[in-house]
C-alpha positions in Angstrom: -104.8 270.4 187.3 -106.8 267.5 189.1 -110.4 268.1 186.9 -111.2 269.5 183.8 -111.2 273.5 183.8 -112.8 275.7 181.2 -110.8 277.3 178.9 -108.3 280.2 180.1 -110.0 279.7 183.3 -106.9 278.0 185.6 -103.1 278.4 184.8 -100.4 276.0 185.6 -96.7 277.6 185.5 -94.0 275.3 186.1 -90.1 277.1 186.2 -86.7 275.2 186.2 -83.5 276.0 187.3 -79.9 275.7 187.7 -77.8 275.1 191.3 -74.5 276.5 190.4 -71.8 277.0 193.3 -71.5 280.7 193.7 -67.8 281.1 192.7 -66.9 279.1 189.7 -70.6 279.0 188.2 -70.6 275.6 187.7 -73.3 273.3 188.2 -73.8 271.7 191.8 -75.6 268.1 191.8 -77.5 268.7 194.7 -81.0 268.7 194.1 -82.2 266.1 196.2 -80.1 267.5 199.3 -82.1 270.7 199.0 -85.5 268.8 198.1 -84.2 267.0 201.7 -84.2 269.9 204.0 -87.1 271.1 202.3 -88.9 268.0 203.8 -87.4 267.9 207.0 -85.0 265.9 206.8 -87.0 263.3 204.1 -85.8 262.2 200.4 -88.9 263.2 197.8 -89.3 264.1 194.7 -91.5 267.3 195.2 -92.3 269.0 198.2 -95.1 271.5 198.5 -94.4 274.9 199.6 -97.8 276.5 199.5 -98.7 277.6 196.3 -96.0 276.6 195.1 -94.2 273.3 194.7 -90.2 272.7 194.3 -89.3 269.0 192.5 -86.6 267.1 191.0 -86.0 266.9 187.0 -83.8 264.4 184.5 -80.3 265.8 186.6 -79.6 266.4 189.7 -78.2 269.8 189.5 -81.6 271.2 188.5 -84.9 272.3 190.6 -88.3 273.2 189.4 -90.7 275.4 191.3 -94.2 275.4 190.4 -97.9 275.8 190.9 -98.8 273.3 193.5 -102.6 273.5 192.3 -104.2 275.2 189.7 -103.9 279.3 189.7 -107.2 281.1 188.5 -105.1 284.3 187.8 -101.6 285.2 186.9 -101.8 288.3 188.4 -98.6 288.6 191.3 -97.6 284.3 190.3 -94.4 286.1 190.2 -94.1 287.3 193.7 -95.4 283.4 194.6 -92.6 282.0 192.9 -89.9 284.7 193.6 -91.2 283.8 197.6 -90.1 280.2 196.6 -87.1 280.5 195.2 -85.8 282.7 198.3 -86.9 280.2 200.6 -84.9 277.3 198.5 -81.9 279.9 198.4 -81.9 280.5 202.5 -80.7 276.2 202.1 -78.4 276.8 199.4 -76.2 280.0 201.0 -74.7 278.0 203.7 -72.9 275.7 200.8 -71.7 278.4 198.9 -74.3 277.9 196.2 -77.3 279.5 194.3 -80.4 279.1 191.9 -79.1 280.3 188.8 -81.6 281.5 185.8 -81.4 281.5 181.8 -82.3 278.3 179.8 -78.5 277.2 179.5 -74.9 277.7 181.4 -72.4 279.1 179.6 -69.7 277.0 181.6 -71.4 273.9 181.9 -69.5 270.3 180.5 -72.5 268.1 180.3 -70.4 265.1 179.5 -68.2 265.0 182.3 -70.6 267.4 184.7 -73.9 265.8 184.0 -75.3 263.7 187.3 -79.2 262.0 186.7 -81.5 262.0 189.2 -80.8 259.2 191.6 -84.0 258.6 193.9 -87.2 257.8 193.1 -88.4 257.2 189.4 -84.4 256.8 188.5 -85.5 254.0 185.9 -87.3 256.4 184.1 -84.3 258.8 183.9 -81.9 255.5 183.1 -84.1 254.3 180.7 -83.7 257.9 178.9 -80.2 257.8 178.9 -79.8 254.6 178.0 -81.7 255.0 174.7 -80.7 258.8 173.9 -77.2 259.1 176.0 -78.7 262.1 178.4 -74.9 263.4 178.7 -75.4 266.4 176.6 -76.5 269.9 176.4 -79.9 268.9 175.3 -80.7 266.9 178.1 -78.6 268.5 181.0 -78.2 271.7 180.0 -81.9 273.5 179.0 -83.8 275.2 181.7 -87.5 276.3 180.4 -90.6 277.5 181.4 -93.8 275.5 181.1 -96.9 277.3 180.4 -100.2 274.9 181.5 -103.8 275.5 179.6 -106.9 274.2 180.5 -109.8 272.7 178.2 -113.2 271.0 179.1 -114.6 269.5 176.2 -113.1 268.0 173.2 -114.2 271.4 171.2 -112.3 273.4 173.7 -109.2 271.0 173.3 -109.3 271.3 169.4 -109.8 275.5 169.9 -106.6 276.0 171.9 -104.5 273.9 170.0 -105.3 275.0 166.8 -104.2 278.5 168.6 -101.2 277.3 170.6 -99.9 275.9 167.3 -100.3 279.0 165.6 -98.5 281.4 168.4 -95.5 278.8 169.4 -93.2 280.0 166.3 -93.1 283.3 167.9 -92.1 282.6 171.4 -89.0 282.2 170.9 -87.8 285.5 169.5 -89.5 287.1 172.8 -87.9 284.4 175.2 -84.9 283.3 174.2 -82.3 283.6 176.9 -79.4 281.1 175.7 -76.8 282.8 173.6 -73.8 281.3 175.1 -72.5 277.7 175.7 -69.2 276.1 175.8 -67.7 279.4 177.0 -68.6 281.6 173.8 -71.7 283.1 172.0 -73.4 280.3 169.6 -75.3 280.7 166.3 -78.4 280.8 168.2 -80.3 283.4 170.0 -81.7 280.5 171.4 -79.8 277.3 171.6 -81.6 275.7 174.2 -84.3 274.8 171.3 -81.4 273.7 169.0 -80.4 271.0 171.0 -83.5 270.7 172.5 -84.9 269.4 168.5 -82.4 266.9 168.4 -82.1 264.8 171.9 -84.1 262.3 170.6 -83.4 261.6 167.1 -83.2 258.2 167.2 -87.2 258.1 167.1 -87.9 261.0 165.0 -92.0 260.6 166.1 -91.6 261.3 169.5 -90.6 265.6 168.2 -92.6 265.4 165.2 -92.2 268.8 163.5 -91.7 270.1 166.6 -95.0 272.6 166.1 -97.2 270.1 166.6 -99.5 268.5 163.6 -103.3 270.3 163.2 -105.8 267.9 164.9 -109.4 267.7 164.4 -110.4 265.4 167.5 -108.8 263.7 170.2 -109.1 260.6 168.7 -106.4 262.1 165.9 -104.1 262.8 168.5 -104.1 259.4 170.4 -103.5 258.5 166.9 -99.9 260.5 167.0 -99.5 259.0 169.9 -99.8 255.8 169.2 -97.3 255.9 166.4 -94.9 257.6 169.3 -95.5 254.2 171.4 -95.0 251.8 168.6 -91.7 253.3 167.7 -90.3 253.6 171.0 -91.1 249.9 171.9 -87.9 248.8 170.1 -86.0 250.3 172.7 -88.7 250.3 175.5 -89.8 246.6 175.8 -90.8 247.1 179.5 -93.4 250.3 178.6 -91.8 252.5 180.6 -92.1 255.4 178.7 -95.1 254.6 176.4 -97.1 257.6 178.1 -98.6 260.9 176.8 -95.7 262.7 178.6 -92.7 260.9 176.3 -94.4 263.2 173.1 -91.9 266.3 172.9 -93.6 268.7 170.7 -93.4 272.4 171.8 -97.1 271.5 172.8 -98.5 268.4 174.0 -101.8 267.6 175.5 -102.3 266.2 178.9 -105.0 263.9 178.7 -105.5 263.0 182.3 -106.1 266.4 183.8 -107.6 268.5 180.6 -104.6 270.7 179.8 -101.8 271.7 177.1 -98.8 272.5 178.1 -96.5 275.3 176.2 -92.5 274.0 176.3 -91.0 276.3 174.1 -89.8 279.4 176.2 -86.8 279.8 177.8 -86.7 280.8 181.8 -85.8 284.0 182.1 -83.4 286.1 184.9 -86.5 286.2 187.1 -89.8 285.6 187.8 -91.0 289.2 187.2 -89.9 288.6 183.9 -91.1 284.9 182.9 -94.7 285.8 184.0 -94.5 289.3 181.8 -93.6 286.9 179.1 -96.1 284.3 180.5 -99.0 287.5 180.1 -98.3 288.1 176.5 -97.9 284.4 175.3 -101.6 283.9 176.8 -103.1 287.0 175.4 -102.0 286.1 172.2 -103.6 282.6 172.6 -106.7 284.0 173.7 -107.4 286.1 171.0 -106.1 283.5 168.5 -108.7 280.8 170.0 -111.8 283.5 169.9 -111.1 284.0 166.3 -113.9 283.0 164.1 -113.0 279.4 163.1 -114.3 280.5 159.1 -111.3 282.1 159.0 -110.2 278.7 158.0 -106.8 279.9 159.6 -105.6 276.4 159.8 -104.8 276.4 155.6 -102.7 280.1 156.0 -100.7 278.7 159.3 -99.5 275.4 158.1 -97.3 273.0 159.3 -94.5 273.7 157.2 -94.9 277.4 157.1 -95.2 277.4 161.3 -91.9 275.2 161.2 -90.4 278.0 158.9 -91.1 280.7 160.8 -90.4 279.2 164.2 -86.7 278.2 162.6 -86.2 281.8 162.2 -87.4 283.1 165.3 -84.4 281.3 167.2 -81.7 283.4 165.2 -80.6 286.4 166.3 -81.4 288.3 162.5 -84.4 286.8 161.8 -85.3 287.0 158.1 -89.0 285.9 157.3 -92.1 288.0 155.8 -94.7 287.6 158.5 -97.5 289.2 156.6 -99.9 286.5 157.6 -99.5 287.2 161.4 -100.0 290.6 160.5 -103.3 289.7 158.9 -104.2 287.5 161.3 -104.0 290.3 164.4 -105.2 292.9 161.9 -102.3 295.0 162.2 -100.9 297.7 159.8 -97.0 298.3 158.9 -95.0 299.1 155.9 -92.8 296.2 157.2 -93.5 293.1 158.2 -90.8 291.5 160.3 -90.3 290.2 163.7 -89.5 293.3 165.5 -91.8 295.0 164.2 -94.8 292.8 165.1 -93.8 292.1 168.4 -93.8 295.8 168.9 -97.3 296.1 167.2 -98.1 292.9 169.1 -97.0 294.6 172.2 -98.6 297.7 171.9 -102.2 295.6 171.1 -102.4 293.2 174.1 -100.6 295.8 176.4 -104.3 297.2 177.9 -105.2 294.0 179.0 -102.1 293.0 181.0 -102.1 294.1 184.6 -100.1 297.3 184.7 -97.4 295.3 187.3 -95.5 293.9 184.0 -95.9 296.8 181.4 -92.0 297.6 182.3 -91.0 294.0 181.3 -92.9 293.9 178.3 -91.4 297.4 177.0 -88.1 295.9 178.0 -88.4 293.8 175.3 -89.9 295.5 173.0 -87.2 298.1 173.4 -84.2 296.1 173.6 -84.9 292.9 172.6 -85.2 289.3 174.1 -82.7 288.4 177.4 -80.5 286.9 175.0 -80.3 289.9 172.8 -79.4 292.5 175.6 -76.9 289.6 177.2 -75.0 289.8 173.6 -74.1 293.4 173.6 -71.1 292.7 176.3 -68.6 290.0 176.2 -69.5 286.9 178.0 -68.4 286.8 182.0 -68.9 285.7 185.1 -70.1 289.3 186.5 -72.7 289.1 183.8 -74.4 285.8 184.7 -73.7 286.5 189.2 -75.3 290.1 188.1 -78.5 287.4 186.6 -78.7 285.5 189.8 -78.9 289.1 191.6 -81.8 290.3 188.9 -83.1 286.3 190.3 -82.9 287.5 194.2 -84.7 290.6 193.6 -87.1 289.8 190.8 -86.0 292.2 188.5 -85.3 292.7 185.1 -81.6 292.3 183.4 -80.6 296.0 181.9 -77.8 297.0 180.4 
């Protein structure tokens, strides 16, 4: 997003994943020889494809594909990016190897597998791993989808993140695609965020609560900031990392080109089915940010309630009385638990979602999250090779 955009005018998608050799599943670090032959025969860190753009992250054995500009519509992203991904797989058949979705691999040994980015911005990545020790699940091993909003002015800014903050402790229950690590099911429907909370506890401010704190003006979040930068410059004495980007929250502004962008969800087996999710994160955002601001909706959703909530939507039993969402999306129900307003959630935004991801979205609401159908057979390699088909032809992961 190079200018400012109004809001829920431009959307930014950004998509991450996994190069695993086809055989053994295991990771392949070979980002940068695929980012290579992208660019003719050049080392870069991102190389446009069209609408789409494919770039290095932290390791080497990941690739991210997204939005080269700014997308007015979300309608058929999905079919952009599924293009993309097919184009980087034509490079990655001849060496036996493939993109590989889901937000964590089951068979991966970060500590002895993990290989950082070696190229360009490499002190960046060093300086990361020399403060937080980046050999570990929640650095090498977490594959998300990034969901990019625009704002204008600073009244548009404070709008959507009061709304963001209020709809990121339910994405997870919809998203989570990370049951399994170290070669068995885990406590977590979605584990990627467990790990993900802790990577950088050695400077608590930079994670926050994780739902980021209510702000009332951009100068209250430069203030967050700034508290982010003071801490970090024990460790940091160069400045490397003292930018808006080192702020982990499941939310963080970016200043520079007018946006927020969403971390919390976890990629899914294919495009088809991030951008269903993608629909129904934004719908909920929008009517969250037309709300009238009387409502005074800030006081109900606070932080430690939204932290609650959010901690429960990463199990795979949630247990939490979510009468105030209820309220909140004026919906009726004799109970008042996560399935049940997701349903009801479902059912509400459903009419204004193109028609192209209604199947996804009752996927879901049937049968759960990816991580839920992917528990109801033992963990296996035909199970994750039968993900990276659902990848090739964009479609959903049944049972």
């Amino acid at each position: 997003m190079s200018k400012h955009h109004k809001l829920f005018s431009v959307y930014g998608i950004e998509a991450e994943y996994m190069i695993v050799d086809n055989s053994s599943l295991k990771v392949k670090p070979i980002a940068d020889q695929i980012l290579k032959e992208l660019n003719h025969g050049i080392i870069s860190n991102e190389v446009q494809l069209g609408r789409t753009s494919c770039s290095n992250e932290l390791v080497n054995h990941v690739l991210e594909v997204k939005c080269t500009h700014p997308e007015s519509s979300l309608h058929e992203l999905d079919v952009i990016f599924h293009e993309s991904i097919l184009k980087i797989q034509k490079i990655l058949y001849p060496k036996n190897c493939s993109l590989m979705p889901t937000a964590m691999n089951p068979w991966f040994i970060p500590e002895v597998e993990t290989v950082l980015w070696p190229h360009d911005q490499r002190e960046i990545y060093h300086l990361y791993n020399e403060i937080f020790d980046c050999k570990g699940h929640g650095w090498s091993n977490l594959q998300s989808v990034h969901i990019n909003l625009p704002y204008d002015t600073e009244l548009e800014f404070i709008r959507l993140h009061s709304a963001i903050r209020i709809i990121l402790p339910l994405i997870p229950f919809v998203s989570a695609s990370s049951p399994f690590y170290e070669n068995k099911k885990q406590k977590y429907a979605d584990n990627r965020l467990s790990f993900y909370e802790k990577n950088q506890e050695k400077v608590p401010s930079i994670i926050g609560n994780i739902i980021p704190e209510n702000v009332k003006s951009l100068k209250e979040y430069h203030e967050i900031l700034s508290k982010i930068y003071n801490d970090i410059s024990h460790y940091d004495h160069t400045k490397t990392l003292q930018n808006p980007w080192l702020n982990s929250r499941a939310a963080i502004p970016k200043f520079d080109v007018g946006a927020i962008e969403i971390r919390l969800m976890d990629i899914q087996e294919s495009p088809y089915m991030d951008f269903s999710i993608i629909h129904f994160i934004v719908e909920m955002i929008k009517y969250v940010t037309n709300l009238n601001s009387s409502l005074n909706i800030d006081k109900v959703f606070s932080d430690s309630y939204l932290r609650e909530i959010y901690d429960q939507s990463k199990e795979f039993n949630p247990q939490c009385d979510l009468g105030s969402y209820f309220e909140l999306f004026n919906l009726k129900s004799d109970q008042s638990n996560f399935k049940t307003l997701v349903t009801l959630l479902i059912n509400k935004f459903l009419p204004n979602i193109d028609n192209r991801y209604h199947k996804g979205l009752q996927i879901i609401q049937t049968d759960g999250s990816l991580s839920q159908r992917l528990i109801k057979k033992e963990l296996s390699m035909e199970m994750y090779k039968k993900l990276i088909d659902c990848l090739m032809k964009n479609i959903p992961y049944e049972n």
